[in-house]
N, C-alpha and C positions, 0 to 999 in steps of 0.2 A: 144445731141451729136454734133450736127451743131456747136451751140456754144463753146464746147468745142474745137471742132477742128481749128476753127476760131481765137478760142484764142492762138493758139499755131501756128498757120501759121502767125500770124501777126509780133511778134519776127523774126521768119524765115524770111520773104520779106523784113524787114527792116533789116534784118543782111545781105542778097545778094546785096538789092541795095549799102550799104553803102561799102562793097568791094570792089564792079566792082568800084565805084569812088575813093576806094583806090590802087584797082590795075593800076589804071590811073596814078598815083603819082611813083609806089614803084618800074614800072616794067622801070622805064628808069637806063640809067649806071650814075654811077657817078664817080670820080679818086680814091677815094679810094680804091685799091684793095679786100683788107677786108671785104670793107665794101658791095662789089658787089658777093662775095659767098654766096652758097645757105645755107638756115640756115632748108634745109631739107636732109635728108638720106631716102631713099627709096629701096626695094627689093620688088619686085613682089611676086607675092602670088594667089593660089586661096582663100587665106583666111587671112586677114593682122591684125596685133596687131598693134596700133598707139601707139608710147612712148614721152613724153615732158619730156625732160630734159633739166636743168640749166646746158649747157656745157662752154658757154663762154659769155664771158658778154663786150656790150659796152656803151659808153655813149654817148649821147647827147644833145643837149641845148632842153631845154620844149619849146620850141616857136616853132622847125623845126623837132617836135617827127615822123612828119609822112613823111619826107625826106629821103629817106635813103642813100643819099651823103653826107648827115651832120651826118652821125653814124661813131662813131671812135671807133675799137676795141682796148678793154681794156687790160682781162685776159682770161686765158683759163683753165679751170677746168678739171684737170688730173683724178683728183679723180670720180668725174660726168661721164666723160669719159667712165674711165672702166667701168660705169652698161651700156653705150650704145655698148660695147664691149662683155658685158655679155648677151645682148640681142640679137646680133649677132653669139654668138657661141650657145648660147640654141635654135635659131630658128634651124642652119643648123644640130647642133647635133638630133631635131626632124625630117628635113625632111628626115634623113638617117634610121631612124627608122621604119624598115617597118611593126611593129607592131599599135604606136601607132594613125597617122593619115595616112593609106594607100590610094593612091591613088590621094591624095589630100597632093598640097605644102602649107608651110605657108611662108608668108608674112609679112613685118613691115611699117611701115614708123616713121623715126627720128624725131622730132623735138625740137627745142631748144627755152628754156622758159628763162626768169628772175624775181627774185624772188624781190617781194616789188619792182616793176616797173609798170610804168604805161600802160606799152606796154606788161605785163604778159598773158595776153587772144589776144595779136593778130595772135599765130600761131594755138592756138586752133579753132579761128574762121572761122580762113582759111580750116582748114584740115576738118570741123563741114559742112562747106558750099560746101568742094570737090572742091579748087579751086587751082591754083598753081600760083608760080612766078619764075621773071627773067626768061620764057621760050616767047624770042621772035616769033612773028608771030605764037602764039598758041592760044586756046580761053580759057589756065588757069581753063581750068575746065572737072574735070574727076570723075567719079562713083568709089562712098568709098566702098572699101572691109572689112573695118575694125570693126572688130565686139566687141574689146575690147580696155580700154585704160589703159596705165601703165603711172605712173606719180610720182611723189614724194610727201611725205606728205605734203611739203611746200607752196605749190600749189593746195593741193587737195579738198580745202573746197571752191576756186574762180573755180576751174575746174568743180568739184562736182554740183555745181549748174544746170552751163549749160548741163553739161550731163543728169541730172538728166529728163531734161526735155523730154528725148529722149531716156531712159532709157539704156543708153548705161554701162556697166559695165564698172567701173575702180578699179583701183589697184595700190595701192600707195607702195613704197619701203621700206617705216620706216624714221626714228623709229616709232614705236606701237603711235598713241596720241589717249586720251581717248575720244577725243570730237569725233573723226572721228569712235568709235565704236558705235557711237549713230544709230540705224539701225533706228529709227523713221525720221530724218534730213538727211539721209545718207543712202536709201534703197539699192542703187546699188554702193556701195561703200564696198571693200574687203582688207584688210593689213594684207599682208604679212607680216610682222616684229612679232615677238610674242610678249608676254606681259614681260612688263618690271617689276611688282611688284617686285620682288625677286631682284630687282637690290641695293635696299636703304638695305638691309638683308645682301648681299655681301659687299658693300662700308664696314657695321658697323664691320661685321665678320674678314675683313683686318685689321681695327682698333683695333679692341680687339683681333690680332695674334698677331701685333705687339703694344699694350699697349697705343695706342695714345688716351688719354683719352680729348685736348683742341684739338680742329679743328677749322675752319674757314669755311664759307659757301660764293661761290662765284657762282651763280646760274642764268642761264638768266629768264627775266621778263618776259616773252610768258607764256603762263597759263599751257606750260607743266611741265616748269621749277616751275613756282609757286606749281605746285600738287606735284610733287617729291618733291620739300623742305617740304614740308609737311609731307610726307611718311619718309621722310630722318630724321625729326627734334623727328618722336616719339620713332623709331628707336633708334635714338642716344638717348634717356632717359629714354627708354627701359633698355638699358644697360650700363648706367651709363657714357655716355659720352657725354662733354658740349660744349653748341657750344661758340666759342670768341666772333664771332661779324657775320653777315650775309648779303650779300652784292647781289642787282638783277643787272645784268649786264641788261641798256638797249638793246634791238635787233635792233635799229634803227643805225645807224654810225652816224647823225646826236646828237644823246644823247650822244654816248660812248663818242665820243671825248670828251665831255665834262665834262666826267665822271671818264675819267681814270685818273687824277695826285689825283684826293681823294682817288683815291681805289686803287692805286700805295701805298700810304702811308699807308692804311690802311691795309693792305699786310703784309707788311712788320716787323708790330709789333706782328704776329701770327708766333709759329712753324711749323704749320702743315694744311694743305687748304684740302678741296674738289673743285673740279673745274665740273661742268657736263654744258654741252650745254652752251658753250663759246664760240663763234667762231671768234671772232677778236681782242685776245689779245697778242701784242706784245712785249710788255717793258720788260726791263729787272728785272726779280726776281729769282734771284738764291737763296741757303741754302735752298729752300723750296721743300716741296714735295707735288706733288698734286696728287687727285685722281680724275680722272674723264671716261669717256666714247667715244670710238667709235665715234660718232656724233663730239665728239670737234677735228676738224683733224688740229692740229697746226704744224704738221709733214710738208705739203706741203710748209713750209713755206721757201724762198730762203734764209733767214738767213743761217750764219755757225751753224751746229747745236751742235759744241764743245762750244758755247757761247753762244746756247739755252738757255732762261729762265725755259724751261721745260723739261729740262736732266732729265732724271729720272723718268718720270712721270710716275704710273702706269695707266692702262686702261680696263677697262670691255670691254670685246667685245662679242658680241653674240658668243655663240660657234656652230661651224657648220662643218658639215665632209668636204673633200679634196675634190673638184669636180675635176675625173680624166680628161685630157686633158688640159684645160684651163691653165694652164700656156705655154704648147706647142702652145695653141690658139694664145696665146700672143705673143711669140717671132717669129713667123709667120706673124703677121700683119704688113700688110707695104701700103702703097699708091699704087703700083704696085699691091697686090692682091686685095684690095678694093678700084678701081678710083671712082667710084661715090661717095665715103662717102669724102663729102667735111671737116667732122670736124678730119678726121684722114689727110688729107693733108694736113689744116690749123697749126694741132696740129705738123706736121712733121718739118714744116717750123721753127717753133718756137722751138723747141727741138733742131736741127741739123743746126740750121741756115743757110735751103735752100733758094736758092733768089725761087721767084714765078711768076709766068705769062700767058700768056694763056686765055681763056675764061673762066672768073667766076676763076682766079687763081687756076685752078688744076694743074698744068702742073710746077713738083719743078726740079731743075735745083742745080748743085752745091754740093749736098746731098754724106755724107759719106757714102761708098762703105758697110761698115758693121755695120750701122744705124740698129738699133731694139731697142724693147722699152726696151727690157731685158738689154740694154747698159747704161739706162738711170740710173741716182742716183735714189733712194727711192722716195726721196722728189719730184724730176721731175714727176716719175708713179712708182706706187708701182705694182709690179707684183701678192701679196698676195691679194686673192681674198677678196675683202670687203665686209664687211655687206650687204651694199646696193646692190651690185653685186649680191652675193647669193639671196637675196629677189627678185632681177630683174630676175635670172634663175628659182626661184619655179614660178614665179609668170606667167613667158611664159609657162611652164611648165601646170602650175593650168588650162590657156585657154585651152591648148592643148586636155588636159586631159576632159577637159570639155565637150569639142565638139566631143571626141570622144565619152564620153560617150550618148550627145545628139542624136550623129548619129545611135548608136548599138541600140535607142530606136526607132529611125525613120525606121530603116531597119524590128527591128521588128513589126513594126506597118503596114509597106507599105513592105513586100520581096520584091517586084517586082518596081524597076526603069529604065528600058531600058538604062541602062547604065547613067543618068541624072546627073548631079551633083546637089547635095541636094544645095539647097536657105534657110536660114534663117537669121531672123534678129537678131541683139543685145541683147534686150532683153531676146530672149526665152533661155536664156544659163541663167539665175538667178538663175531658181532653182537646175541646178546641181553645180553651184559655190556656193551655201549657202549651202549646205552639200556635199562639197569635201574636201577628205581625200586620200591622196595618199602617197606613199614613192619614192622619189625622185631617180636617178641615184646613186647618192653618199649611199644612204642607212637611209637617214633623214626621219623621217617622216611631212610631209606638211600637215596642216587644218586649213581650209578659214572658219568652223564654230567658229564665236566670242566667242559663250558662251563656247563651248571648245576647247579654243585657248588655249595651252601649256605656263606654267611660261618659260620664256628664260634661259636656264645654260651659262655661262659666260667664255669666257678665259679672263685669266686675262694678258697684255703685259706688255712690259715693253721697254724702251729706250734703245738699247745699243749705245756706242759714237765709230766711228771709226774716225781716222784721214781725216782731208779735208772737216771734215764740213757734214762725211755721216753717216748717222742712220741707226738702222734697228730693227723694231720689233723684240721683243723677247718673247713666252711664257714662263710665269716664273709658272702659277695657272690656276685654275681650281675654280668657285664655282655654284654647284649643290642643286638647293632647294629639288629635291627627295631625296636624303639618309639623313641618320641621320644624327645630328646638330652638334655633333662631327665629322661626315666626310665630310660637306658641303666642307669647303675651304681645297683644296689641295695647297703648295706652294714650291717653288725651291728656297730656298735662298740665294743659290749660286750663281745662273743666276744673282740674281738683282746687279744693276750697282746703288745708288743710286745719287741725285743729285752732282750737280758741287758745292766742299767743305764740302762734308759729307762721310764720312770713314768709319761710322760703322750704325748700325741701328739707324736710327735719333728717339730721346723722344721728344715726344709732348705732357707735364702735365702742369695744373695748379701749383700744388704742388707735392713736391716730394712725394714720396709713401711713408707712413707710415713702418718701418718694425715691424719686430714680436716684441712683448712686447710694444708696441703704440697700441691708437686709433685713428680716425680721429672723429676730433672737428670741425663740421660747422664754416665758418665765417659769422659772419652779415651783408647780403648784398648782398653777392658773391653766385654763382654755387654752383651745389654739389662739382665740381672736385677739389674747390677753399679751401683747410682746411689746420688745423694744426696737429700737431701731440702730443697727450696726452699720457703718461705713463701709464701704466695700475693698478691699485689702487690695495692695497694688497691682494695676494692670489686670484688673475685673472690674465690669460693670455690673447694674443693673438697669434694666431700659425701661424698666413696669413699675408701678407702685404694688408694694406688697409683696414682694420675692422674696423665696425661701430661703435659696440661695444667688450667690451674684455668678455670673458667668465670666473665665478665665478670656482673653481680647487673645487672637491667633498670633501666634507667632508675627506675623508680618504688618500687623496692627495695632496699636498701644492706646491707653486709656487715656481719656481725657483730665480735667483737672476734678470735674463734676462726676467722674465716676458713672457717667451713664452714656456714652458712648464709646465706640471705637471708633479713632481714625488711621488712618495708613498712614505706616512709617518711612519716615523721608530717608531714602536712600542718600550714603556718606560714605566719607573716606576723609582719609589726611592729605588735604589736598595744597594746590601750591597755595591757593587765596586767603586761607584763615591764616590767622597771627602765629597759631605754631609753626605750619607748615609753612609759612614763608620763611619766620625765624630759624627755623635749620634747614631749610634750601640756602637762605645767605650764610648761614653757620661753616656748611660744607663748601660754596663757592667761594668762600672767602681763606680759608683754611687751604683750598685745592691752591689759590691763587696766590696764596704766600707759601706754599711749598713749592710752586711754580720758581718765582723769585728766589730762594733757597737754593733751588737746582741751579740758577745761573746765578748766583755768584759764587756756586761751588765750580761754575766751569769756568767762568770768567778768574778767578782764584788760583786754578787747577796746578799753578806750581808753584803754588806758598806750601812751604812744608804742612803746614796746620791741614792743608786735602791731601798732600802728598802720605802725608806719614799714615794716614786710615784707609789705606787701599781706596783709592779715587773711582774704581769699577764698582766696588761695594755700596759707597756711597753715591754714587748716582743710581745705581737700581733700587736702591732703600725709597733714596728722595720719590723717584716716579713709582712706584708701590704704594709708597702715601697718598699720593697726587691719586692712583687709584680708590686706594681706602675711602678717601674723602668723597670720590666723587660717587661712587657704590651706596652711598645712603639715599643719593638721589633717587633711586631705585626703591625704594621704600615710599616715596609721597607719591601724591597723583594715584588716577584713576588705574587699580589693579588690573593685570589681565596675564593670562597664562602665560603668558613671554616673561614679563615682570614678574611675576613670582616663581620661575625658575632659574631669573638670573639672579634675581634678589640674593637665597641663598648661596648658591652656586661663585657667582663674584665674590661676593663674599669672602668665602671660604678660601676661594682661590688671591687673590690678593692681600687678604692677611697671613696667608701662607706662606706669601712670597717676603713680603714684608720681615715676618718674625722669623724665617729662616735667613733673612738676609742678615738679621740682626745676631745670629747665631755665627754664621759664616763672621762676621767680623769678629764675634769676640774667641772665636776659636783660632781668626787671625793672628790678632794680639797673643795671646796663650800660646802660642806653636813660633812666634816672633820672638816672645823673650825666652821660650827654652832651647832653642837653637843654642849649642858652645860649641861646634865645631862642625869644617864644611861636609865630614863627612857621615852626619849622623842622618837615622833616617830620615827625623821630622825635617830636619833641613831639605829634603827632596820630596818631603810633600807640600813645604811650602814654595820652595822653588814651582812646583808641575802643579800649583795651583788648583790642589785638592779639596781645600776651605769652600771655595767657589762651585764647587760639583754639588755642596748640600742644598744649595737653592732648586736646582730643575727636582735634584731626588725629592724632596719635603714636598714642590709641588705638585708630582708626578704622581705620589701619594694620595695628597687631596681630591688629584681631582680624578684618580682612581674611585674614591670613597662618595664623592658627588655622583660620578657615574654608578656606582650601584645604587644611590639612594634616587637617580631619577629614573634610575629600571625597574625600581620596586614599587616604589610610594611617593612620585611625584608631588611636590609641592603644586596648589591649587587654589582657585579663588572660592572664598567660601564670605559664608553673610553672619553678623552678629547681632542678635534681634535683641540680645536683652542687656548688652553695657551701658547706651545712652538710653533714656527716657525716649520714645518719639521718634528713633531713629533707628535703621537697620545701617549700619558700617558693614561697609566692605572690606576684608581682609584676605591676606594670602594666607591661608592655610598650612602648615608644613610640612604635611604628608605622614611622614614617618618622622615621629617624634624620636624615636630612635637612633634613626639616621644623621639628625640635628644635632643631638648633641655627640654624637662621633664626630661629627666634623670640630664642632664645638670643642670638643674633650680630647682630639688632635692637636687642633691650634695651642689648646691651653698647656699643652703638653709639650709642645716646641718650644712659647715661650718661659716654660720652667726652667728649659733645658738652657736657653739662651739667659736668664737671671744667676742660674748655678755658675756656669762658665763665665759670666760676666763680674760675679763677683766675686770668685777665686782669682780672676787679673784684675780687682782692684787694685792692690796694692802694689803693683810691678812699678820701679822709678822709671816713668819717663814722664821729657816735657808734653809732649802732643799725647799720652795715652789719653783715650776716652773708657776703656773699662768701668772710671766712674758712672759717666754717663748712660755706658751701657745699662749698667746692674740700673741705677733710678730707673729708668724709662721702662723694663721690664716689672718693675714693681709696682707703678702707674700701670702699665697694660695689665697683667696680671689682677688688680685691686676694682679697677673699673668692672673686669667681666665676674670677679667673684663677685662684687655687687648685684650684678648685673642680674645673676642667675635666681634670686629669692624675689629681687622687686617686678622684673621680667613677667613670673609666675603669680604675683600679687595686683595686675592689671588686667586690665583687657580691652579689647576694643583699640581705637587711635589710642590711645594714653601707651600699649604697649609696643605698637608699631614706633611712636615719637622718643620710648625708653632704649630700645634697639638702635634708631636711630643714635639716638646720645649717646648711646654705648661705643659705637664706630668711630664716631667724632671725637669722643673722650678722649678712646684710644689713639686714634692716631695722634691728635694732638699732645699726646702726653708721650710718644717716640719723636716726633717734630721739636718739641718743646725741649726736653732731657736730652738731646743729640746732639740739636744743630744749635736751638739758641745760642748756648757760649761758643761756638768756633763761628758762627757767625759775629756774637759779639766781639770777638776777638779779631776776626778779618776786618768787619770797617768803623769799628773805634779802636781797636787796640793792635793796629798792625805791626808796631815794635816788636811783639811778642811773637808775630808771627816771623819769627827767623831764627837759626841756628846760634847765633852769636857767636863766631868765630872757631867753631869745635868743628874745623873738617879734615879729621885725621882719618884714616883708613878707617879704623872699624864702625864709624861712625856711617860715615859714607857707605860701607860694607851695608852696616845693618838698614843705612834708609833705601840701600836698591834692592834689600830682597821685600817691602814692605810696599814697593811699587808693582804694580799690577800687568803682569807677563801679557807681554802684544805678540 
C-alpha cells in the first residue's frame, strides 16, 4: 500500500511544483486585452460540477506557448457556448428544486479547453491541483468542491486518463464514441449521448424514400468516422445502394488543406453525397445534396448562407423533447445578469461590437440598448437547444440525481447528523452513476448504464434560405428504430427547400430504372446500380421497375405486347365460324354431296356395261365409304369433347378401312377375272363364291379389333395447347397412345400398299372397261398424300395440325373419287357411245361379263 500510495503522490508533487513555476509566468498582465481575461467561470456551491469546454480559441507561436501576452485571440464558439449556458441554467433550475438536493446548493466551475493543442491539459491541471489565476496578491490556491467532471468527447480520452487516476467521474456530451464505452480503459467514464447504431439504418431509409440508389461517401478519418463508414457501407448493400467513390476527410487542418482541391473535384462528378463528421469544409459545391449529422455544424459559418454550398442539406439530429424555459434562459442572459462569466462578456463584445475595458475586460461600454442573443442571426447563436446542450443538461442532472440518491442512503444508514453536512469524495458516487436511470424534467428518459443505453431516434432538419444571408432549421422527419420498418421514417415533403438549382426531387442513379417489361442486365466491371436494360423474352413479364429477373406468365396466361402483364388465354378450337374451319366443313360437305351424286348415277346407270363390268356391289360400297370418309372430318371441327375424340380416330380408321379394302377387293377382282382360262380351275370358284368380297368385313374386322384395344388402353382425350397461338389455349383431342395411332395408321397404309401392288400388276390386262389404271393412280394419290402427311402432321401444332389431318382425309378421299369415278362418269354422261359392247356378244364374252357381275 506504501508503495502504491507513493506512486501516485509522485505525479501529484511534480504536477504542483511544476505550476507554482508556471503560475510565476502566467499571473503577470500583458497588452492584450483578450488575452488577460479569465478563461474560468465559477459559481459557488456546496457541491460543484467542473465542465471543460472548447469555447474560444487562440493562437500562439510554439517557442512563447507558456506566455500569455503572446496568446492572440482567434474565434469564439457560439455553439460550445450554449452547452456552457445549458449548464448554467440546469445548475440554477436544480437549486430551485426543493425536492431533488434539499438543503444543499450546487456549484460549477467553467473552464475552457482546445482541442488538438498542445496547451489541451493545462486548465485541467490547474483546476486537478485547486489552483487559480490572474487573481493578484492571492496564493491561487483553493480546496475543490468538485466531485464530478463534464467534458466533451473530443477531449475525454486525454482528460480520462488523468482523472482516472483519482477516480473522479466524468461525463462527456457526445456524440456516443465506441472507444469511450470501453468500461475496462474508461472505468469512471459515463456518455451521455445515446448510441448511434440506428443512424447508418436512417441515412439508408431516406435514400430508399427518395430512390437515390449512387451516393458518394465524404467521412472523417478519426476511427469514429472509419466505424460508421463501415456500418454505413453494409447498410448501403444491404439495400441495394452503391457507393461512387469514398472519400476520409483528414481531421488535422494541416492535411485538409491539402486535401481539399482533389476532393473539390472529386465532388463534383457525383449526384448525390453523404457528408457525417466534416467539420471544415468550405468551398463551394452546389447542385448537390448531402446528408449528414448534427456534429458537422457548417450553419455557424459567416458565409451568406443564400450562396451556402450546403443549401439544402438534410441532418439527423438526435431527437429530444422541448426543455421548458430555456429559451426564456436565453433571451435573459446578458453581462449585466452574469458579470463574472467572462466568456459571455467576451462573447458580447464581439456580437454587439462593444468597446471593452476595465480589469481583466469585463466592464463593456457602447453596447446596444436591446442586445440579446435572441437578436442575433442563427448562424451568430442559435437559440434551439442542441444536442450537446441537452446531453450537458441530463448530464448536471445525472450528478444531481446521483448524489441524492447517495445521500437518502447515507441518511439511512447514519438518521442522526446534528445537522452536519454530509463529506464525500468523487469516487463513491460510481456506483450510483453505473445504474442510473431517471426521467428528466422535459419527460425523456435518461440511462448512464452502457449495456442499456437506448438506440438514438433522430429528427431529421433541414435548411430553410431566408433573405440576407439567414437560415433556419427546419424539421422536415422523423426516424425511429422501435416501430415497424414501414413506419420508421416519417417525412414532410413540403417543408424541404432543396439545394440552390434543384426544383424538384433531385435522382441520384447509376442507370436509369428499368421500367416494367425490362430487366436489369449486370455490367462487367461496374456496381450493382451500374446495368442496362433487357426486354423480357417471350411470354415473361416484369410488373416492377428494376427486376432482376422477369417472371415466366402460367401456362394458362400469356404476356401482353408490353411485357408487364399477364392476361388469360382465350380458350379455341377449330371451329365451324373462322375461315378455315368453315372452308373444310364446305370442303367435306361438298365432296360428301358429289359423291352422293356419283352413287346415283352409278345406280341409275347400273346396266351400262361401264358399272356392270367393275363388280356394281364393289362399287357402290367404295362410293358410300367415301361419302363416309368425307364426312368423318367433320368430326375434327367444333367444340372437342370425349365423344368426338374417340370417334374422331375410331371412324376414321374404320372407314378408311373399309374404303382401301374395298379398293383392294376390286383389283383383286380384276386380277382373278383375267386369269381364269377354264371353268374348272380353282380361281374360277373363288370368283364365282365371291371370295374377293369377304376381304372387306376381314380388313375391317381387323381395324376395328385394333381401335378396341387402343380405346382399352389409352383412350384418346381432350387436352389444352397453351403455347401454339400467342393469347390462346386451343383445345385439342389428344391421342392417347400414340402408338396405337399409328398402328392403325400403319394398317391402313398397309392395305393400300397392298391394293397399289395388285392394282398395278392388272394394269396392263386388255380390256375395254378395265379400271386397273385407275385403280393403281388413286392408290398412289392415297398413298402420297398420308406419306406427306406424316412429317408436316409432326411439324404443327395446335388447329394448324388438326386443319392438316383434316386435309389429309379430304385429299385422300378426293384423289380415290377423282382417279376412279371421274372418267366412267365422264364416260357415262358425255361419252355414252363408249359405254357399249359394240356388237361382240359371242359366248366367251358374255361368259366373262357374267362372271364379273356380282352373285345375288
Amino acid at each position: 500500500m506504501q508503495s502504491l500510495r507513493a506512486g501516485k503522490m509522485f505525479p501529484l508533487i511534480f504536477l504542483l511544483l511544476f505550476l507554482q513555476l508556471y503560475l510565476l509566468v502566467t499571473c503577470q498582465d500583458g497588452p492584450d486585452c483578450y488575452s488577460q481575461m479569465e478563461q474560468s467561470f465559477y459559481k459557488d456551491g456546496d457541491i460543484e460540477i467542473a465542465a471543460f469546454l472548447h469555447i474560444y480559441t487562440y493562437e500562439i507561436p510554439k517557442t512563447m506557448m507558456w506566455f500569455s501576452k503572446y496568446r492572440r485571440f482567434r474565434w469564439f464558439q457560439s455553439k460550445n457556448y450554449q452547452y456552457a449556458l445549458a449548464l448554467v441554467f440546469a445548475i440554477e433550475e436544480i437549486n430551485k428544486n426543493p425536492h431533488l438536493l434539499p438543503n444543499m446548493t450546487l456549484g460549477f466551475g467553467l473552464h475552457n479547453v482546445m482541442h488538438s493543442h498542445i496547451t489541451v491539459m493545462e486548465n485541467p491541471f490547474i483546476w486537478l491541483a485547486g489552483l487559480e489565476k490572474h487573481i493578484p496578491n492571492y496564493t491561487c490556491r483553493k480546496q475543490s468542491k468538485s466531485v464530478a467532471v463534464i467534458s466533451e468527447s473530443s477531449t475525454a480520452v486525454q482528460m480520462g486518463t488523468l482523472l482516472e487516476l483519482y477516480k473522479i467521474p466524468q461525463l462527456t456530451l457526445g456524440p456516443f464514441e465506441p472507444l469511450l464505452s470501453d468500461s475496462g480503459q474508461f472505468p469512471s467514464l459515463y456518455q451521455m449521448a445515446p448510441k448511434d447504431s440506428s443512424l447508418a439504418r436512417g441515412m439508408v431509409s431516406l435514400m430508399l424514400h427518395f430512390g437515390w440508389t449512387w451516393v458518394g461517401l465524404a467521412i472523417s478519418d478519426l476511427p469514429k468516422g472509419i466505424k460508421f463508414m463501415t456500418d454505413l457501407k453494409v447498410e448501403l448493400q444491404k439495400n441495394g445502394i452503391c457507393v461512387d467513390f469514398v472519400e476520409l476527410i483528414p481531421a488535422t487542418v494541416e492535411a485538409l488543406s491539402s486535401f481539399q482541391s482533389t476532393f473539390h473535384i472529386q465532388i463534383l462528378k457525383s449526384s448525390s453525397l453523404i457528408g457525417t463528421s466534416f467539420h471544415s469544409w468550405r468551398e463551394l459545391m452546389m447542385w448537390k445534396v448531402w446528408v449528414t449529422t448534427s456534429q458537422w455544424d457548417f450553419a455557424s459559418s459567416e458565409e451568406p448562407f443564400l450562396f451556402h454550398s450546403f443549401h439544402g442539406t438534410l441532418i439527423f439530429s438526435d431527437h429530444h423533447a422541448e426543455i421548458s424555459g430555456f429559451k426564456n434562459f436565453l433571451r435573459t442572459a446578458n453581462p449585466s445578469k452574469y458579470p463574472e462569466d467572462s466568456y459571455l462578456s467576451r462573447f458580447w463584445s464581439l456580437a454587439f461590437n462593444c468597446s471593452v475595458s476595465g480589469a481583466f475586460c469585463k466592464t463593456l461600454q457602447n453596447c446596444p440598448l436591446n442586445a440579446s442573443l435572441e437578436s442575433l442571426p442563427p448562424h451568430r447563436f442559435d437559440m434551439t437547444m442542441s444536442d450537446g446542450s441537452y446531453n450537458m443538461y441530463n448530464a448536471v442532472y445525472a450528478v444531481a440525481h446521483s448524489i441524492h440518491e447517495m445521500l437518502l442512503q447515507e441518511v439511512e444508514m447514519q438518521p442522526v447528523n446534528n445537522g452536519a453536512k454530509v463529506a464525500f469524495s468523487p469516487w463513491q458516487l460510481h456506483p450510483f452513476l453505473k445504474n442510473l436511470q431517471f426521467t428528466n424534467p422535459a419527460g425523456d428518459l435518461v440511462n448512464l448504464n452502457q449495456k442499456r443505453n437506448l438506440e438514438a431516434e433522430y429528427d431529421i432538419l433541414i435548411f430553410w434560405n431566408f433573405p440576407y444571408g439567414f437560415g433556419r432549421k427546419v424539421k422536415v422527419g422523423r426516424f425511429s428504430p422501435y416501430v415497424s420498418q414501414s413506419e420508421q421514417l416519417s417525412l414532410s415533403e413540403n417543408l424541404i427547400e432543396w439545394a440552390t438549382g434543384i426544383t424538384e426531387i433531385p435522382h441520384s442513379v447509376c442507370s436509369v430504372s428499368c421500367s416494367p417489361g425490362f430487366r436489369k442486365t449486370p455490367l462487367e466491371g461496374k456496381p450493382a446500380c451500374c446495368f442496362d436494360c433487357t426486354p423480357c423474352s417471350e411470354n415473361e413479364i416484369s410488373n416492377q421497375t428494376d427486376m432482376d429477373q422477369c417472371v415466366k406468365c402460367p401456362d394458362l396466361q400469356y404476356a401482353n405486347t408490353e411485357r408487364d402483364q399477364c392476361y388469360h388465354k382465350r380458350v379455341t378450337f377449330l371451329s365451324y365460324e373462322e375461315p378455315l374451319g368453315m372452308t373444310l366443313v364446305c370442303t367435306a360437305l361438298c365432296f360428301s354431296v358429289l359423291t352422293a351424286v356419283v352413287l346415283g348415277v352409278f345406280v341409275k346407270h347400273r346396266d351400262t356395261p361401264i358399272v356392270k363390268a367393275n363388280n356394281r356391289c364393289l362399287t357402290y360400297i367404295l362410293l358410300i365409304a367415301l361419302i363416309f370418309c368425307f364426312l368423318c372430318s367433320l368430326l375434327f371441327i367444333g367444340h372437342p369433347n370425349t365423344t368426338t375424340c374417340i370417334l374422331q380416330q375410331t371412324t376414321f380408321g374404320v372407314v378408311f378401312t373399309m374404303a382401301v379394302s374395298t379398293v383392294l377387293a376390286k383389283t383383286i377382282t380384276v386380277l382373278l377375272a383375267f386369269k381364269v382360262t377354264a371353268p374348272g380351275r380353282r380361281m374360277r370358284h373363288w370368283l364365282l363364291s365371291g371370295v374377293p368380297n369377304s376381304i372387306i368385313p376381314i380388313c375391317s374386322l381387323i381395324q376395328l379389333a385394333l381401335c378396341a384395344i387402343w380405346l382399352g388402353t389409352s383412350p384418346p382425350f381432350i387436352d389444352t395447347d397453351a403455347h401454339s397461338e400467342h393469347g390462346h389455349i386451343i383445345l385439342v383431342c389428344n391421342k392417347g397412345s400414340v402408338t396405337a395411332f399409328y398402328c392403325v395408321l400403319g394398317y391402313l397404309g398397309s392395305l393400300a400398299l397392298a391394293s397399289f401392288t395388285v392394282a398395278f400388276l392388272a394394269r396392263n390386262l386388255p380390256d375395254t372397261f378395265n379400271e386397273a389404271k385407275f385403280l393403281t393412280f388413286s392408290m398412289l394419290v392415297f398413298c402420297s398424300v398420308w406419306v406427306t402427311f406424316l412429317p408436316v402432321y409432326h411439324s404443327t401444332k395446335g388447329k394448324v395440325m388438326v386443319a392438316v389431318e383434316v386435309f389429309s382425309i379430304l385429299c385422300s378421299s378426293a384423289g380415290l373419287l377423282g382417279c376412279i369415278f371421274v372418267p366412267k362418269c365422264y364416260i357415262i354422261l358425255l361419252r355414252p357411245e363408249k359405254n357399249a359392247l359394240k356388237g361382240f356378244r359371242d359366248r366367251v364374252v358374255s361368259k366373262e361379263t357374267d362372271v364379273l357381275k356380282c352373285s345375288s
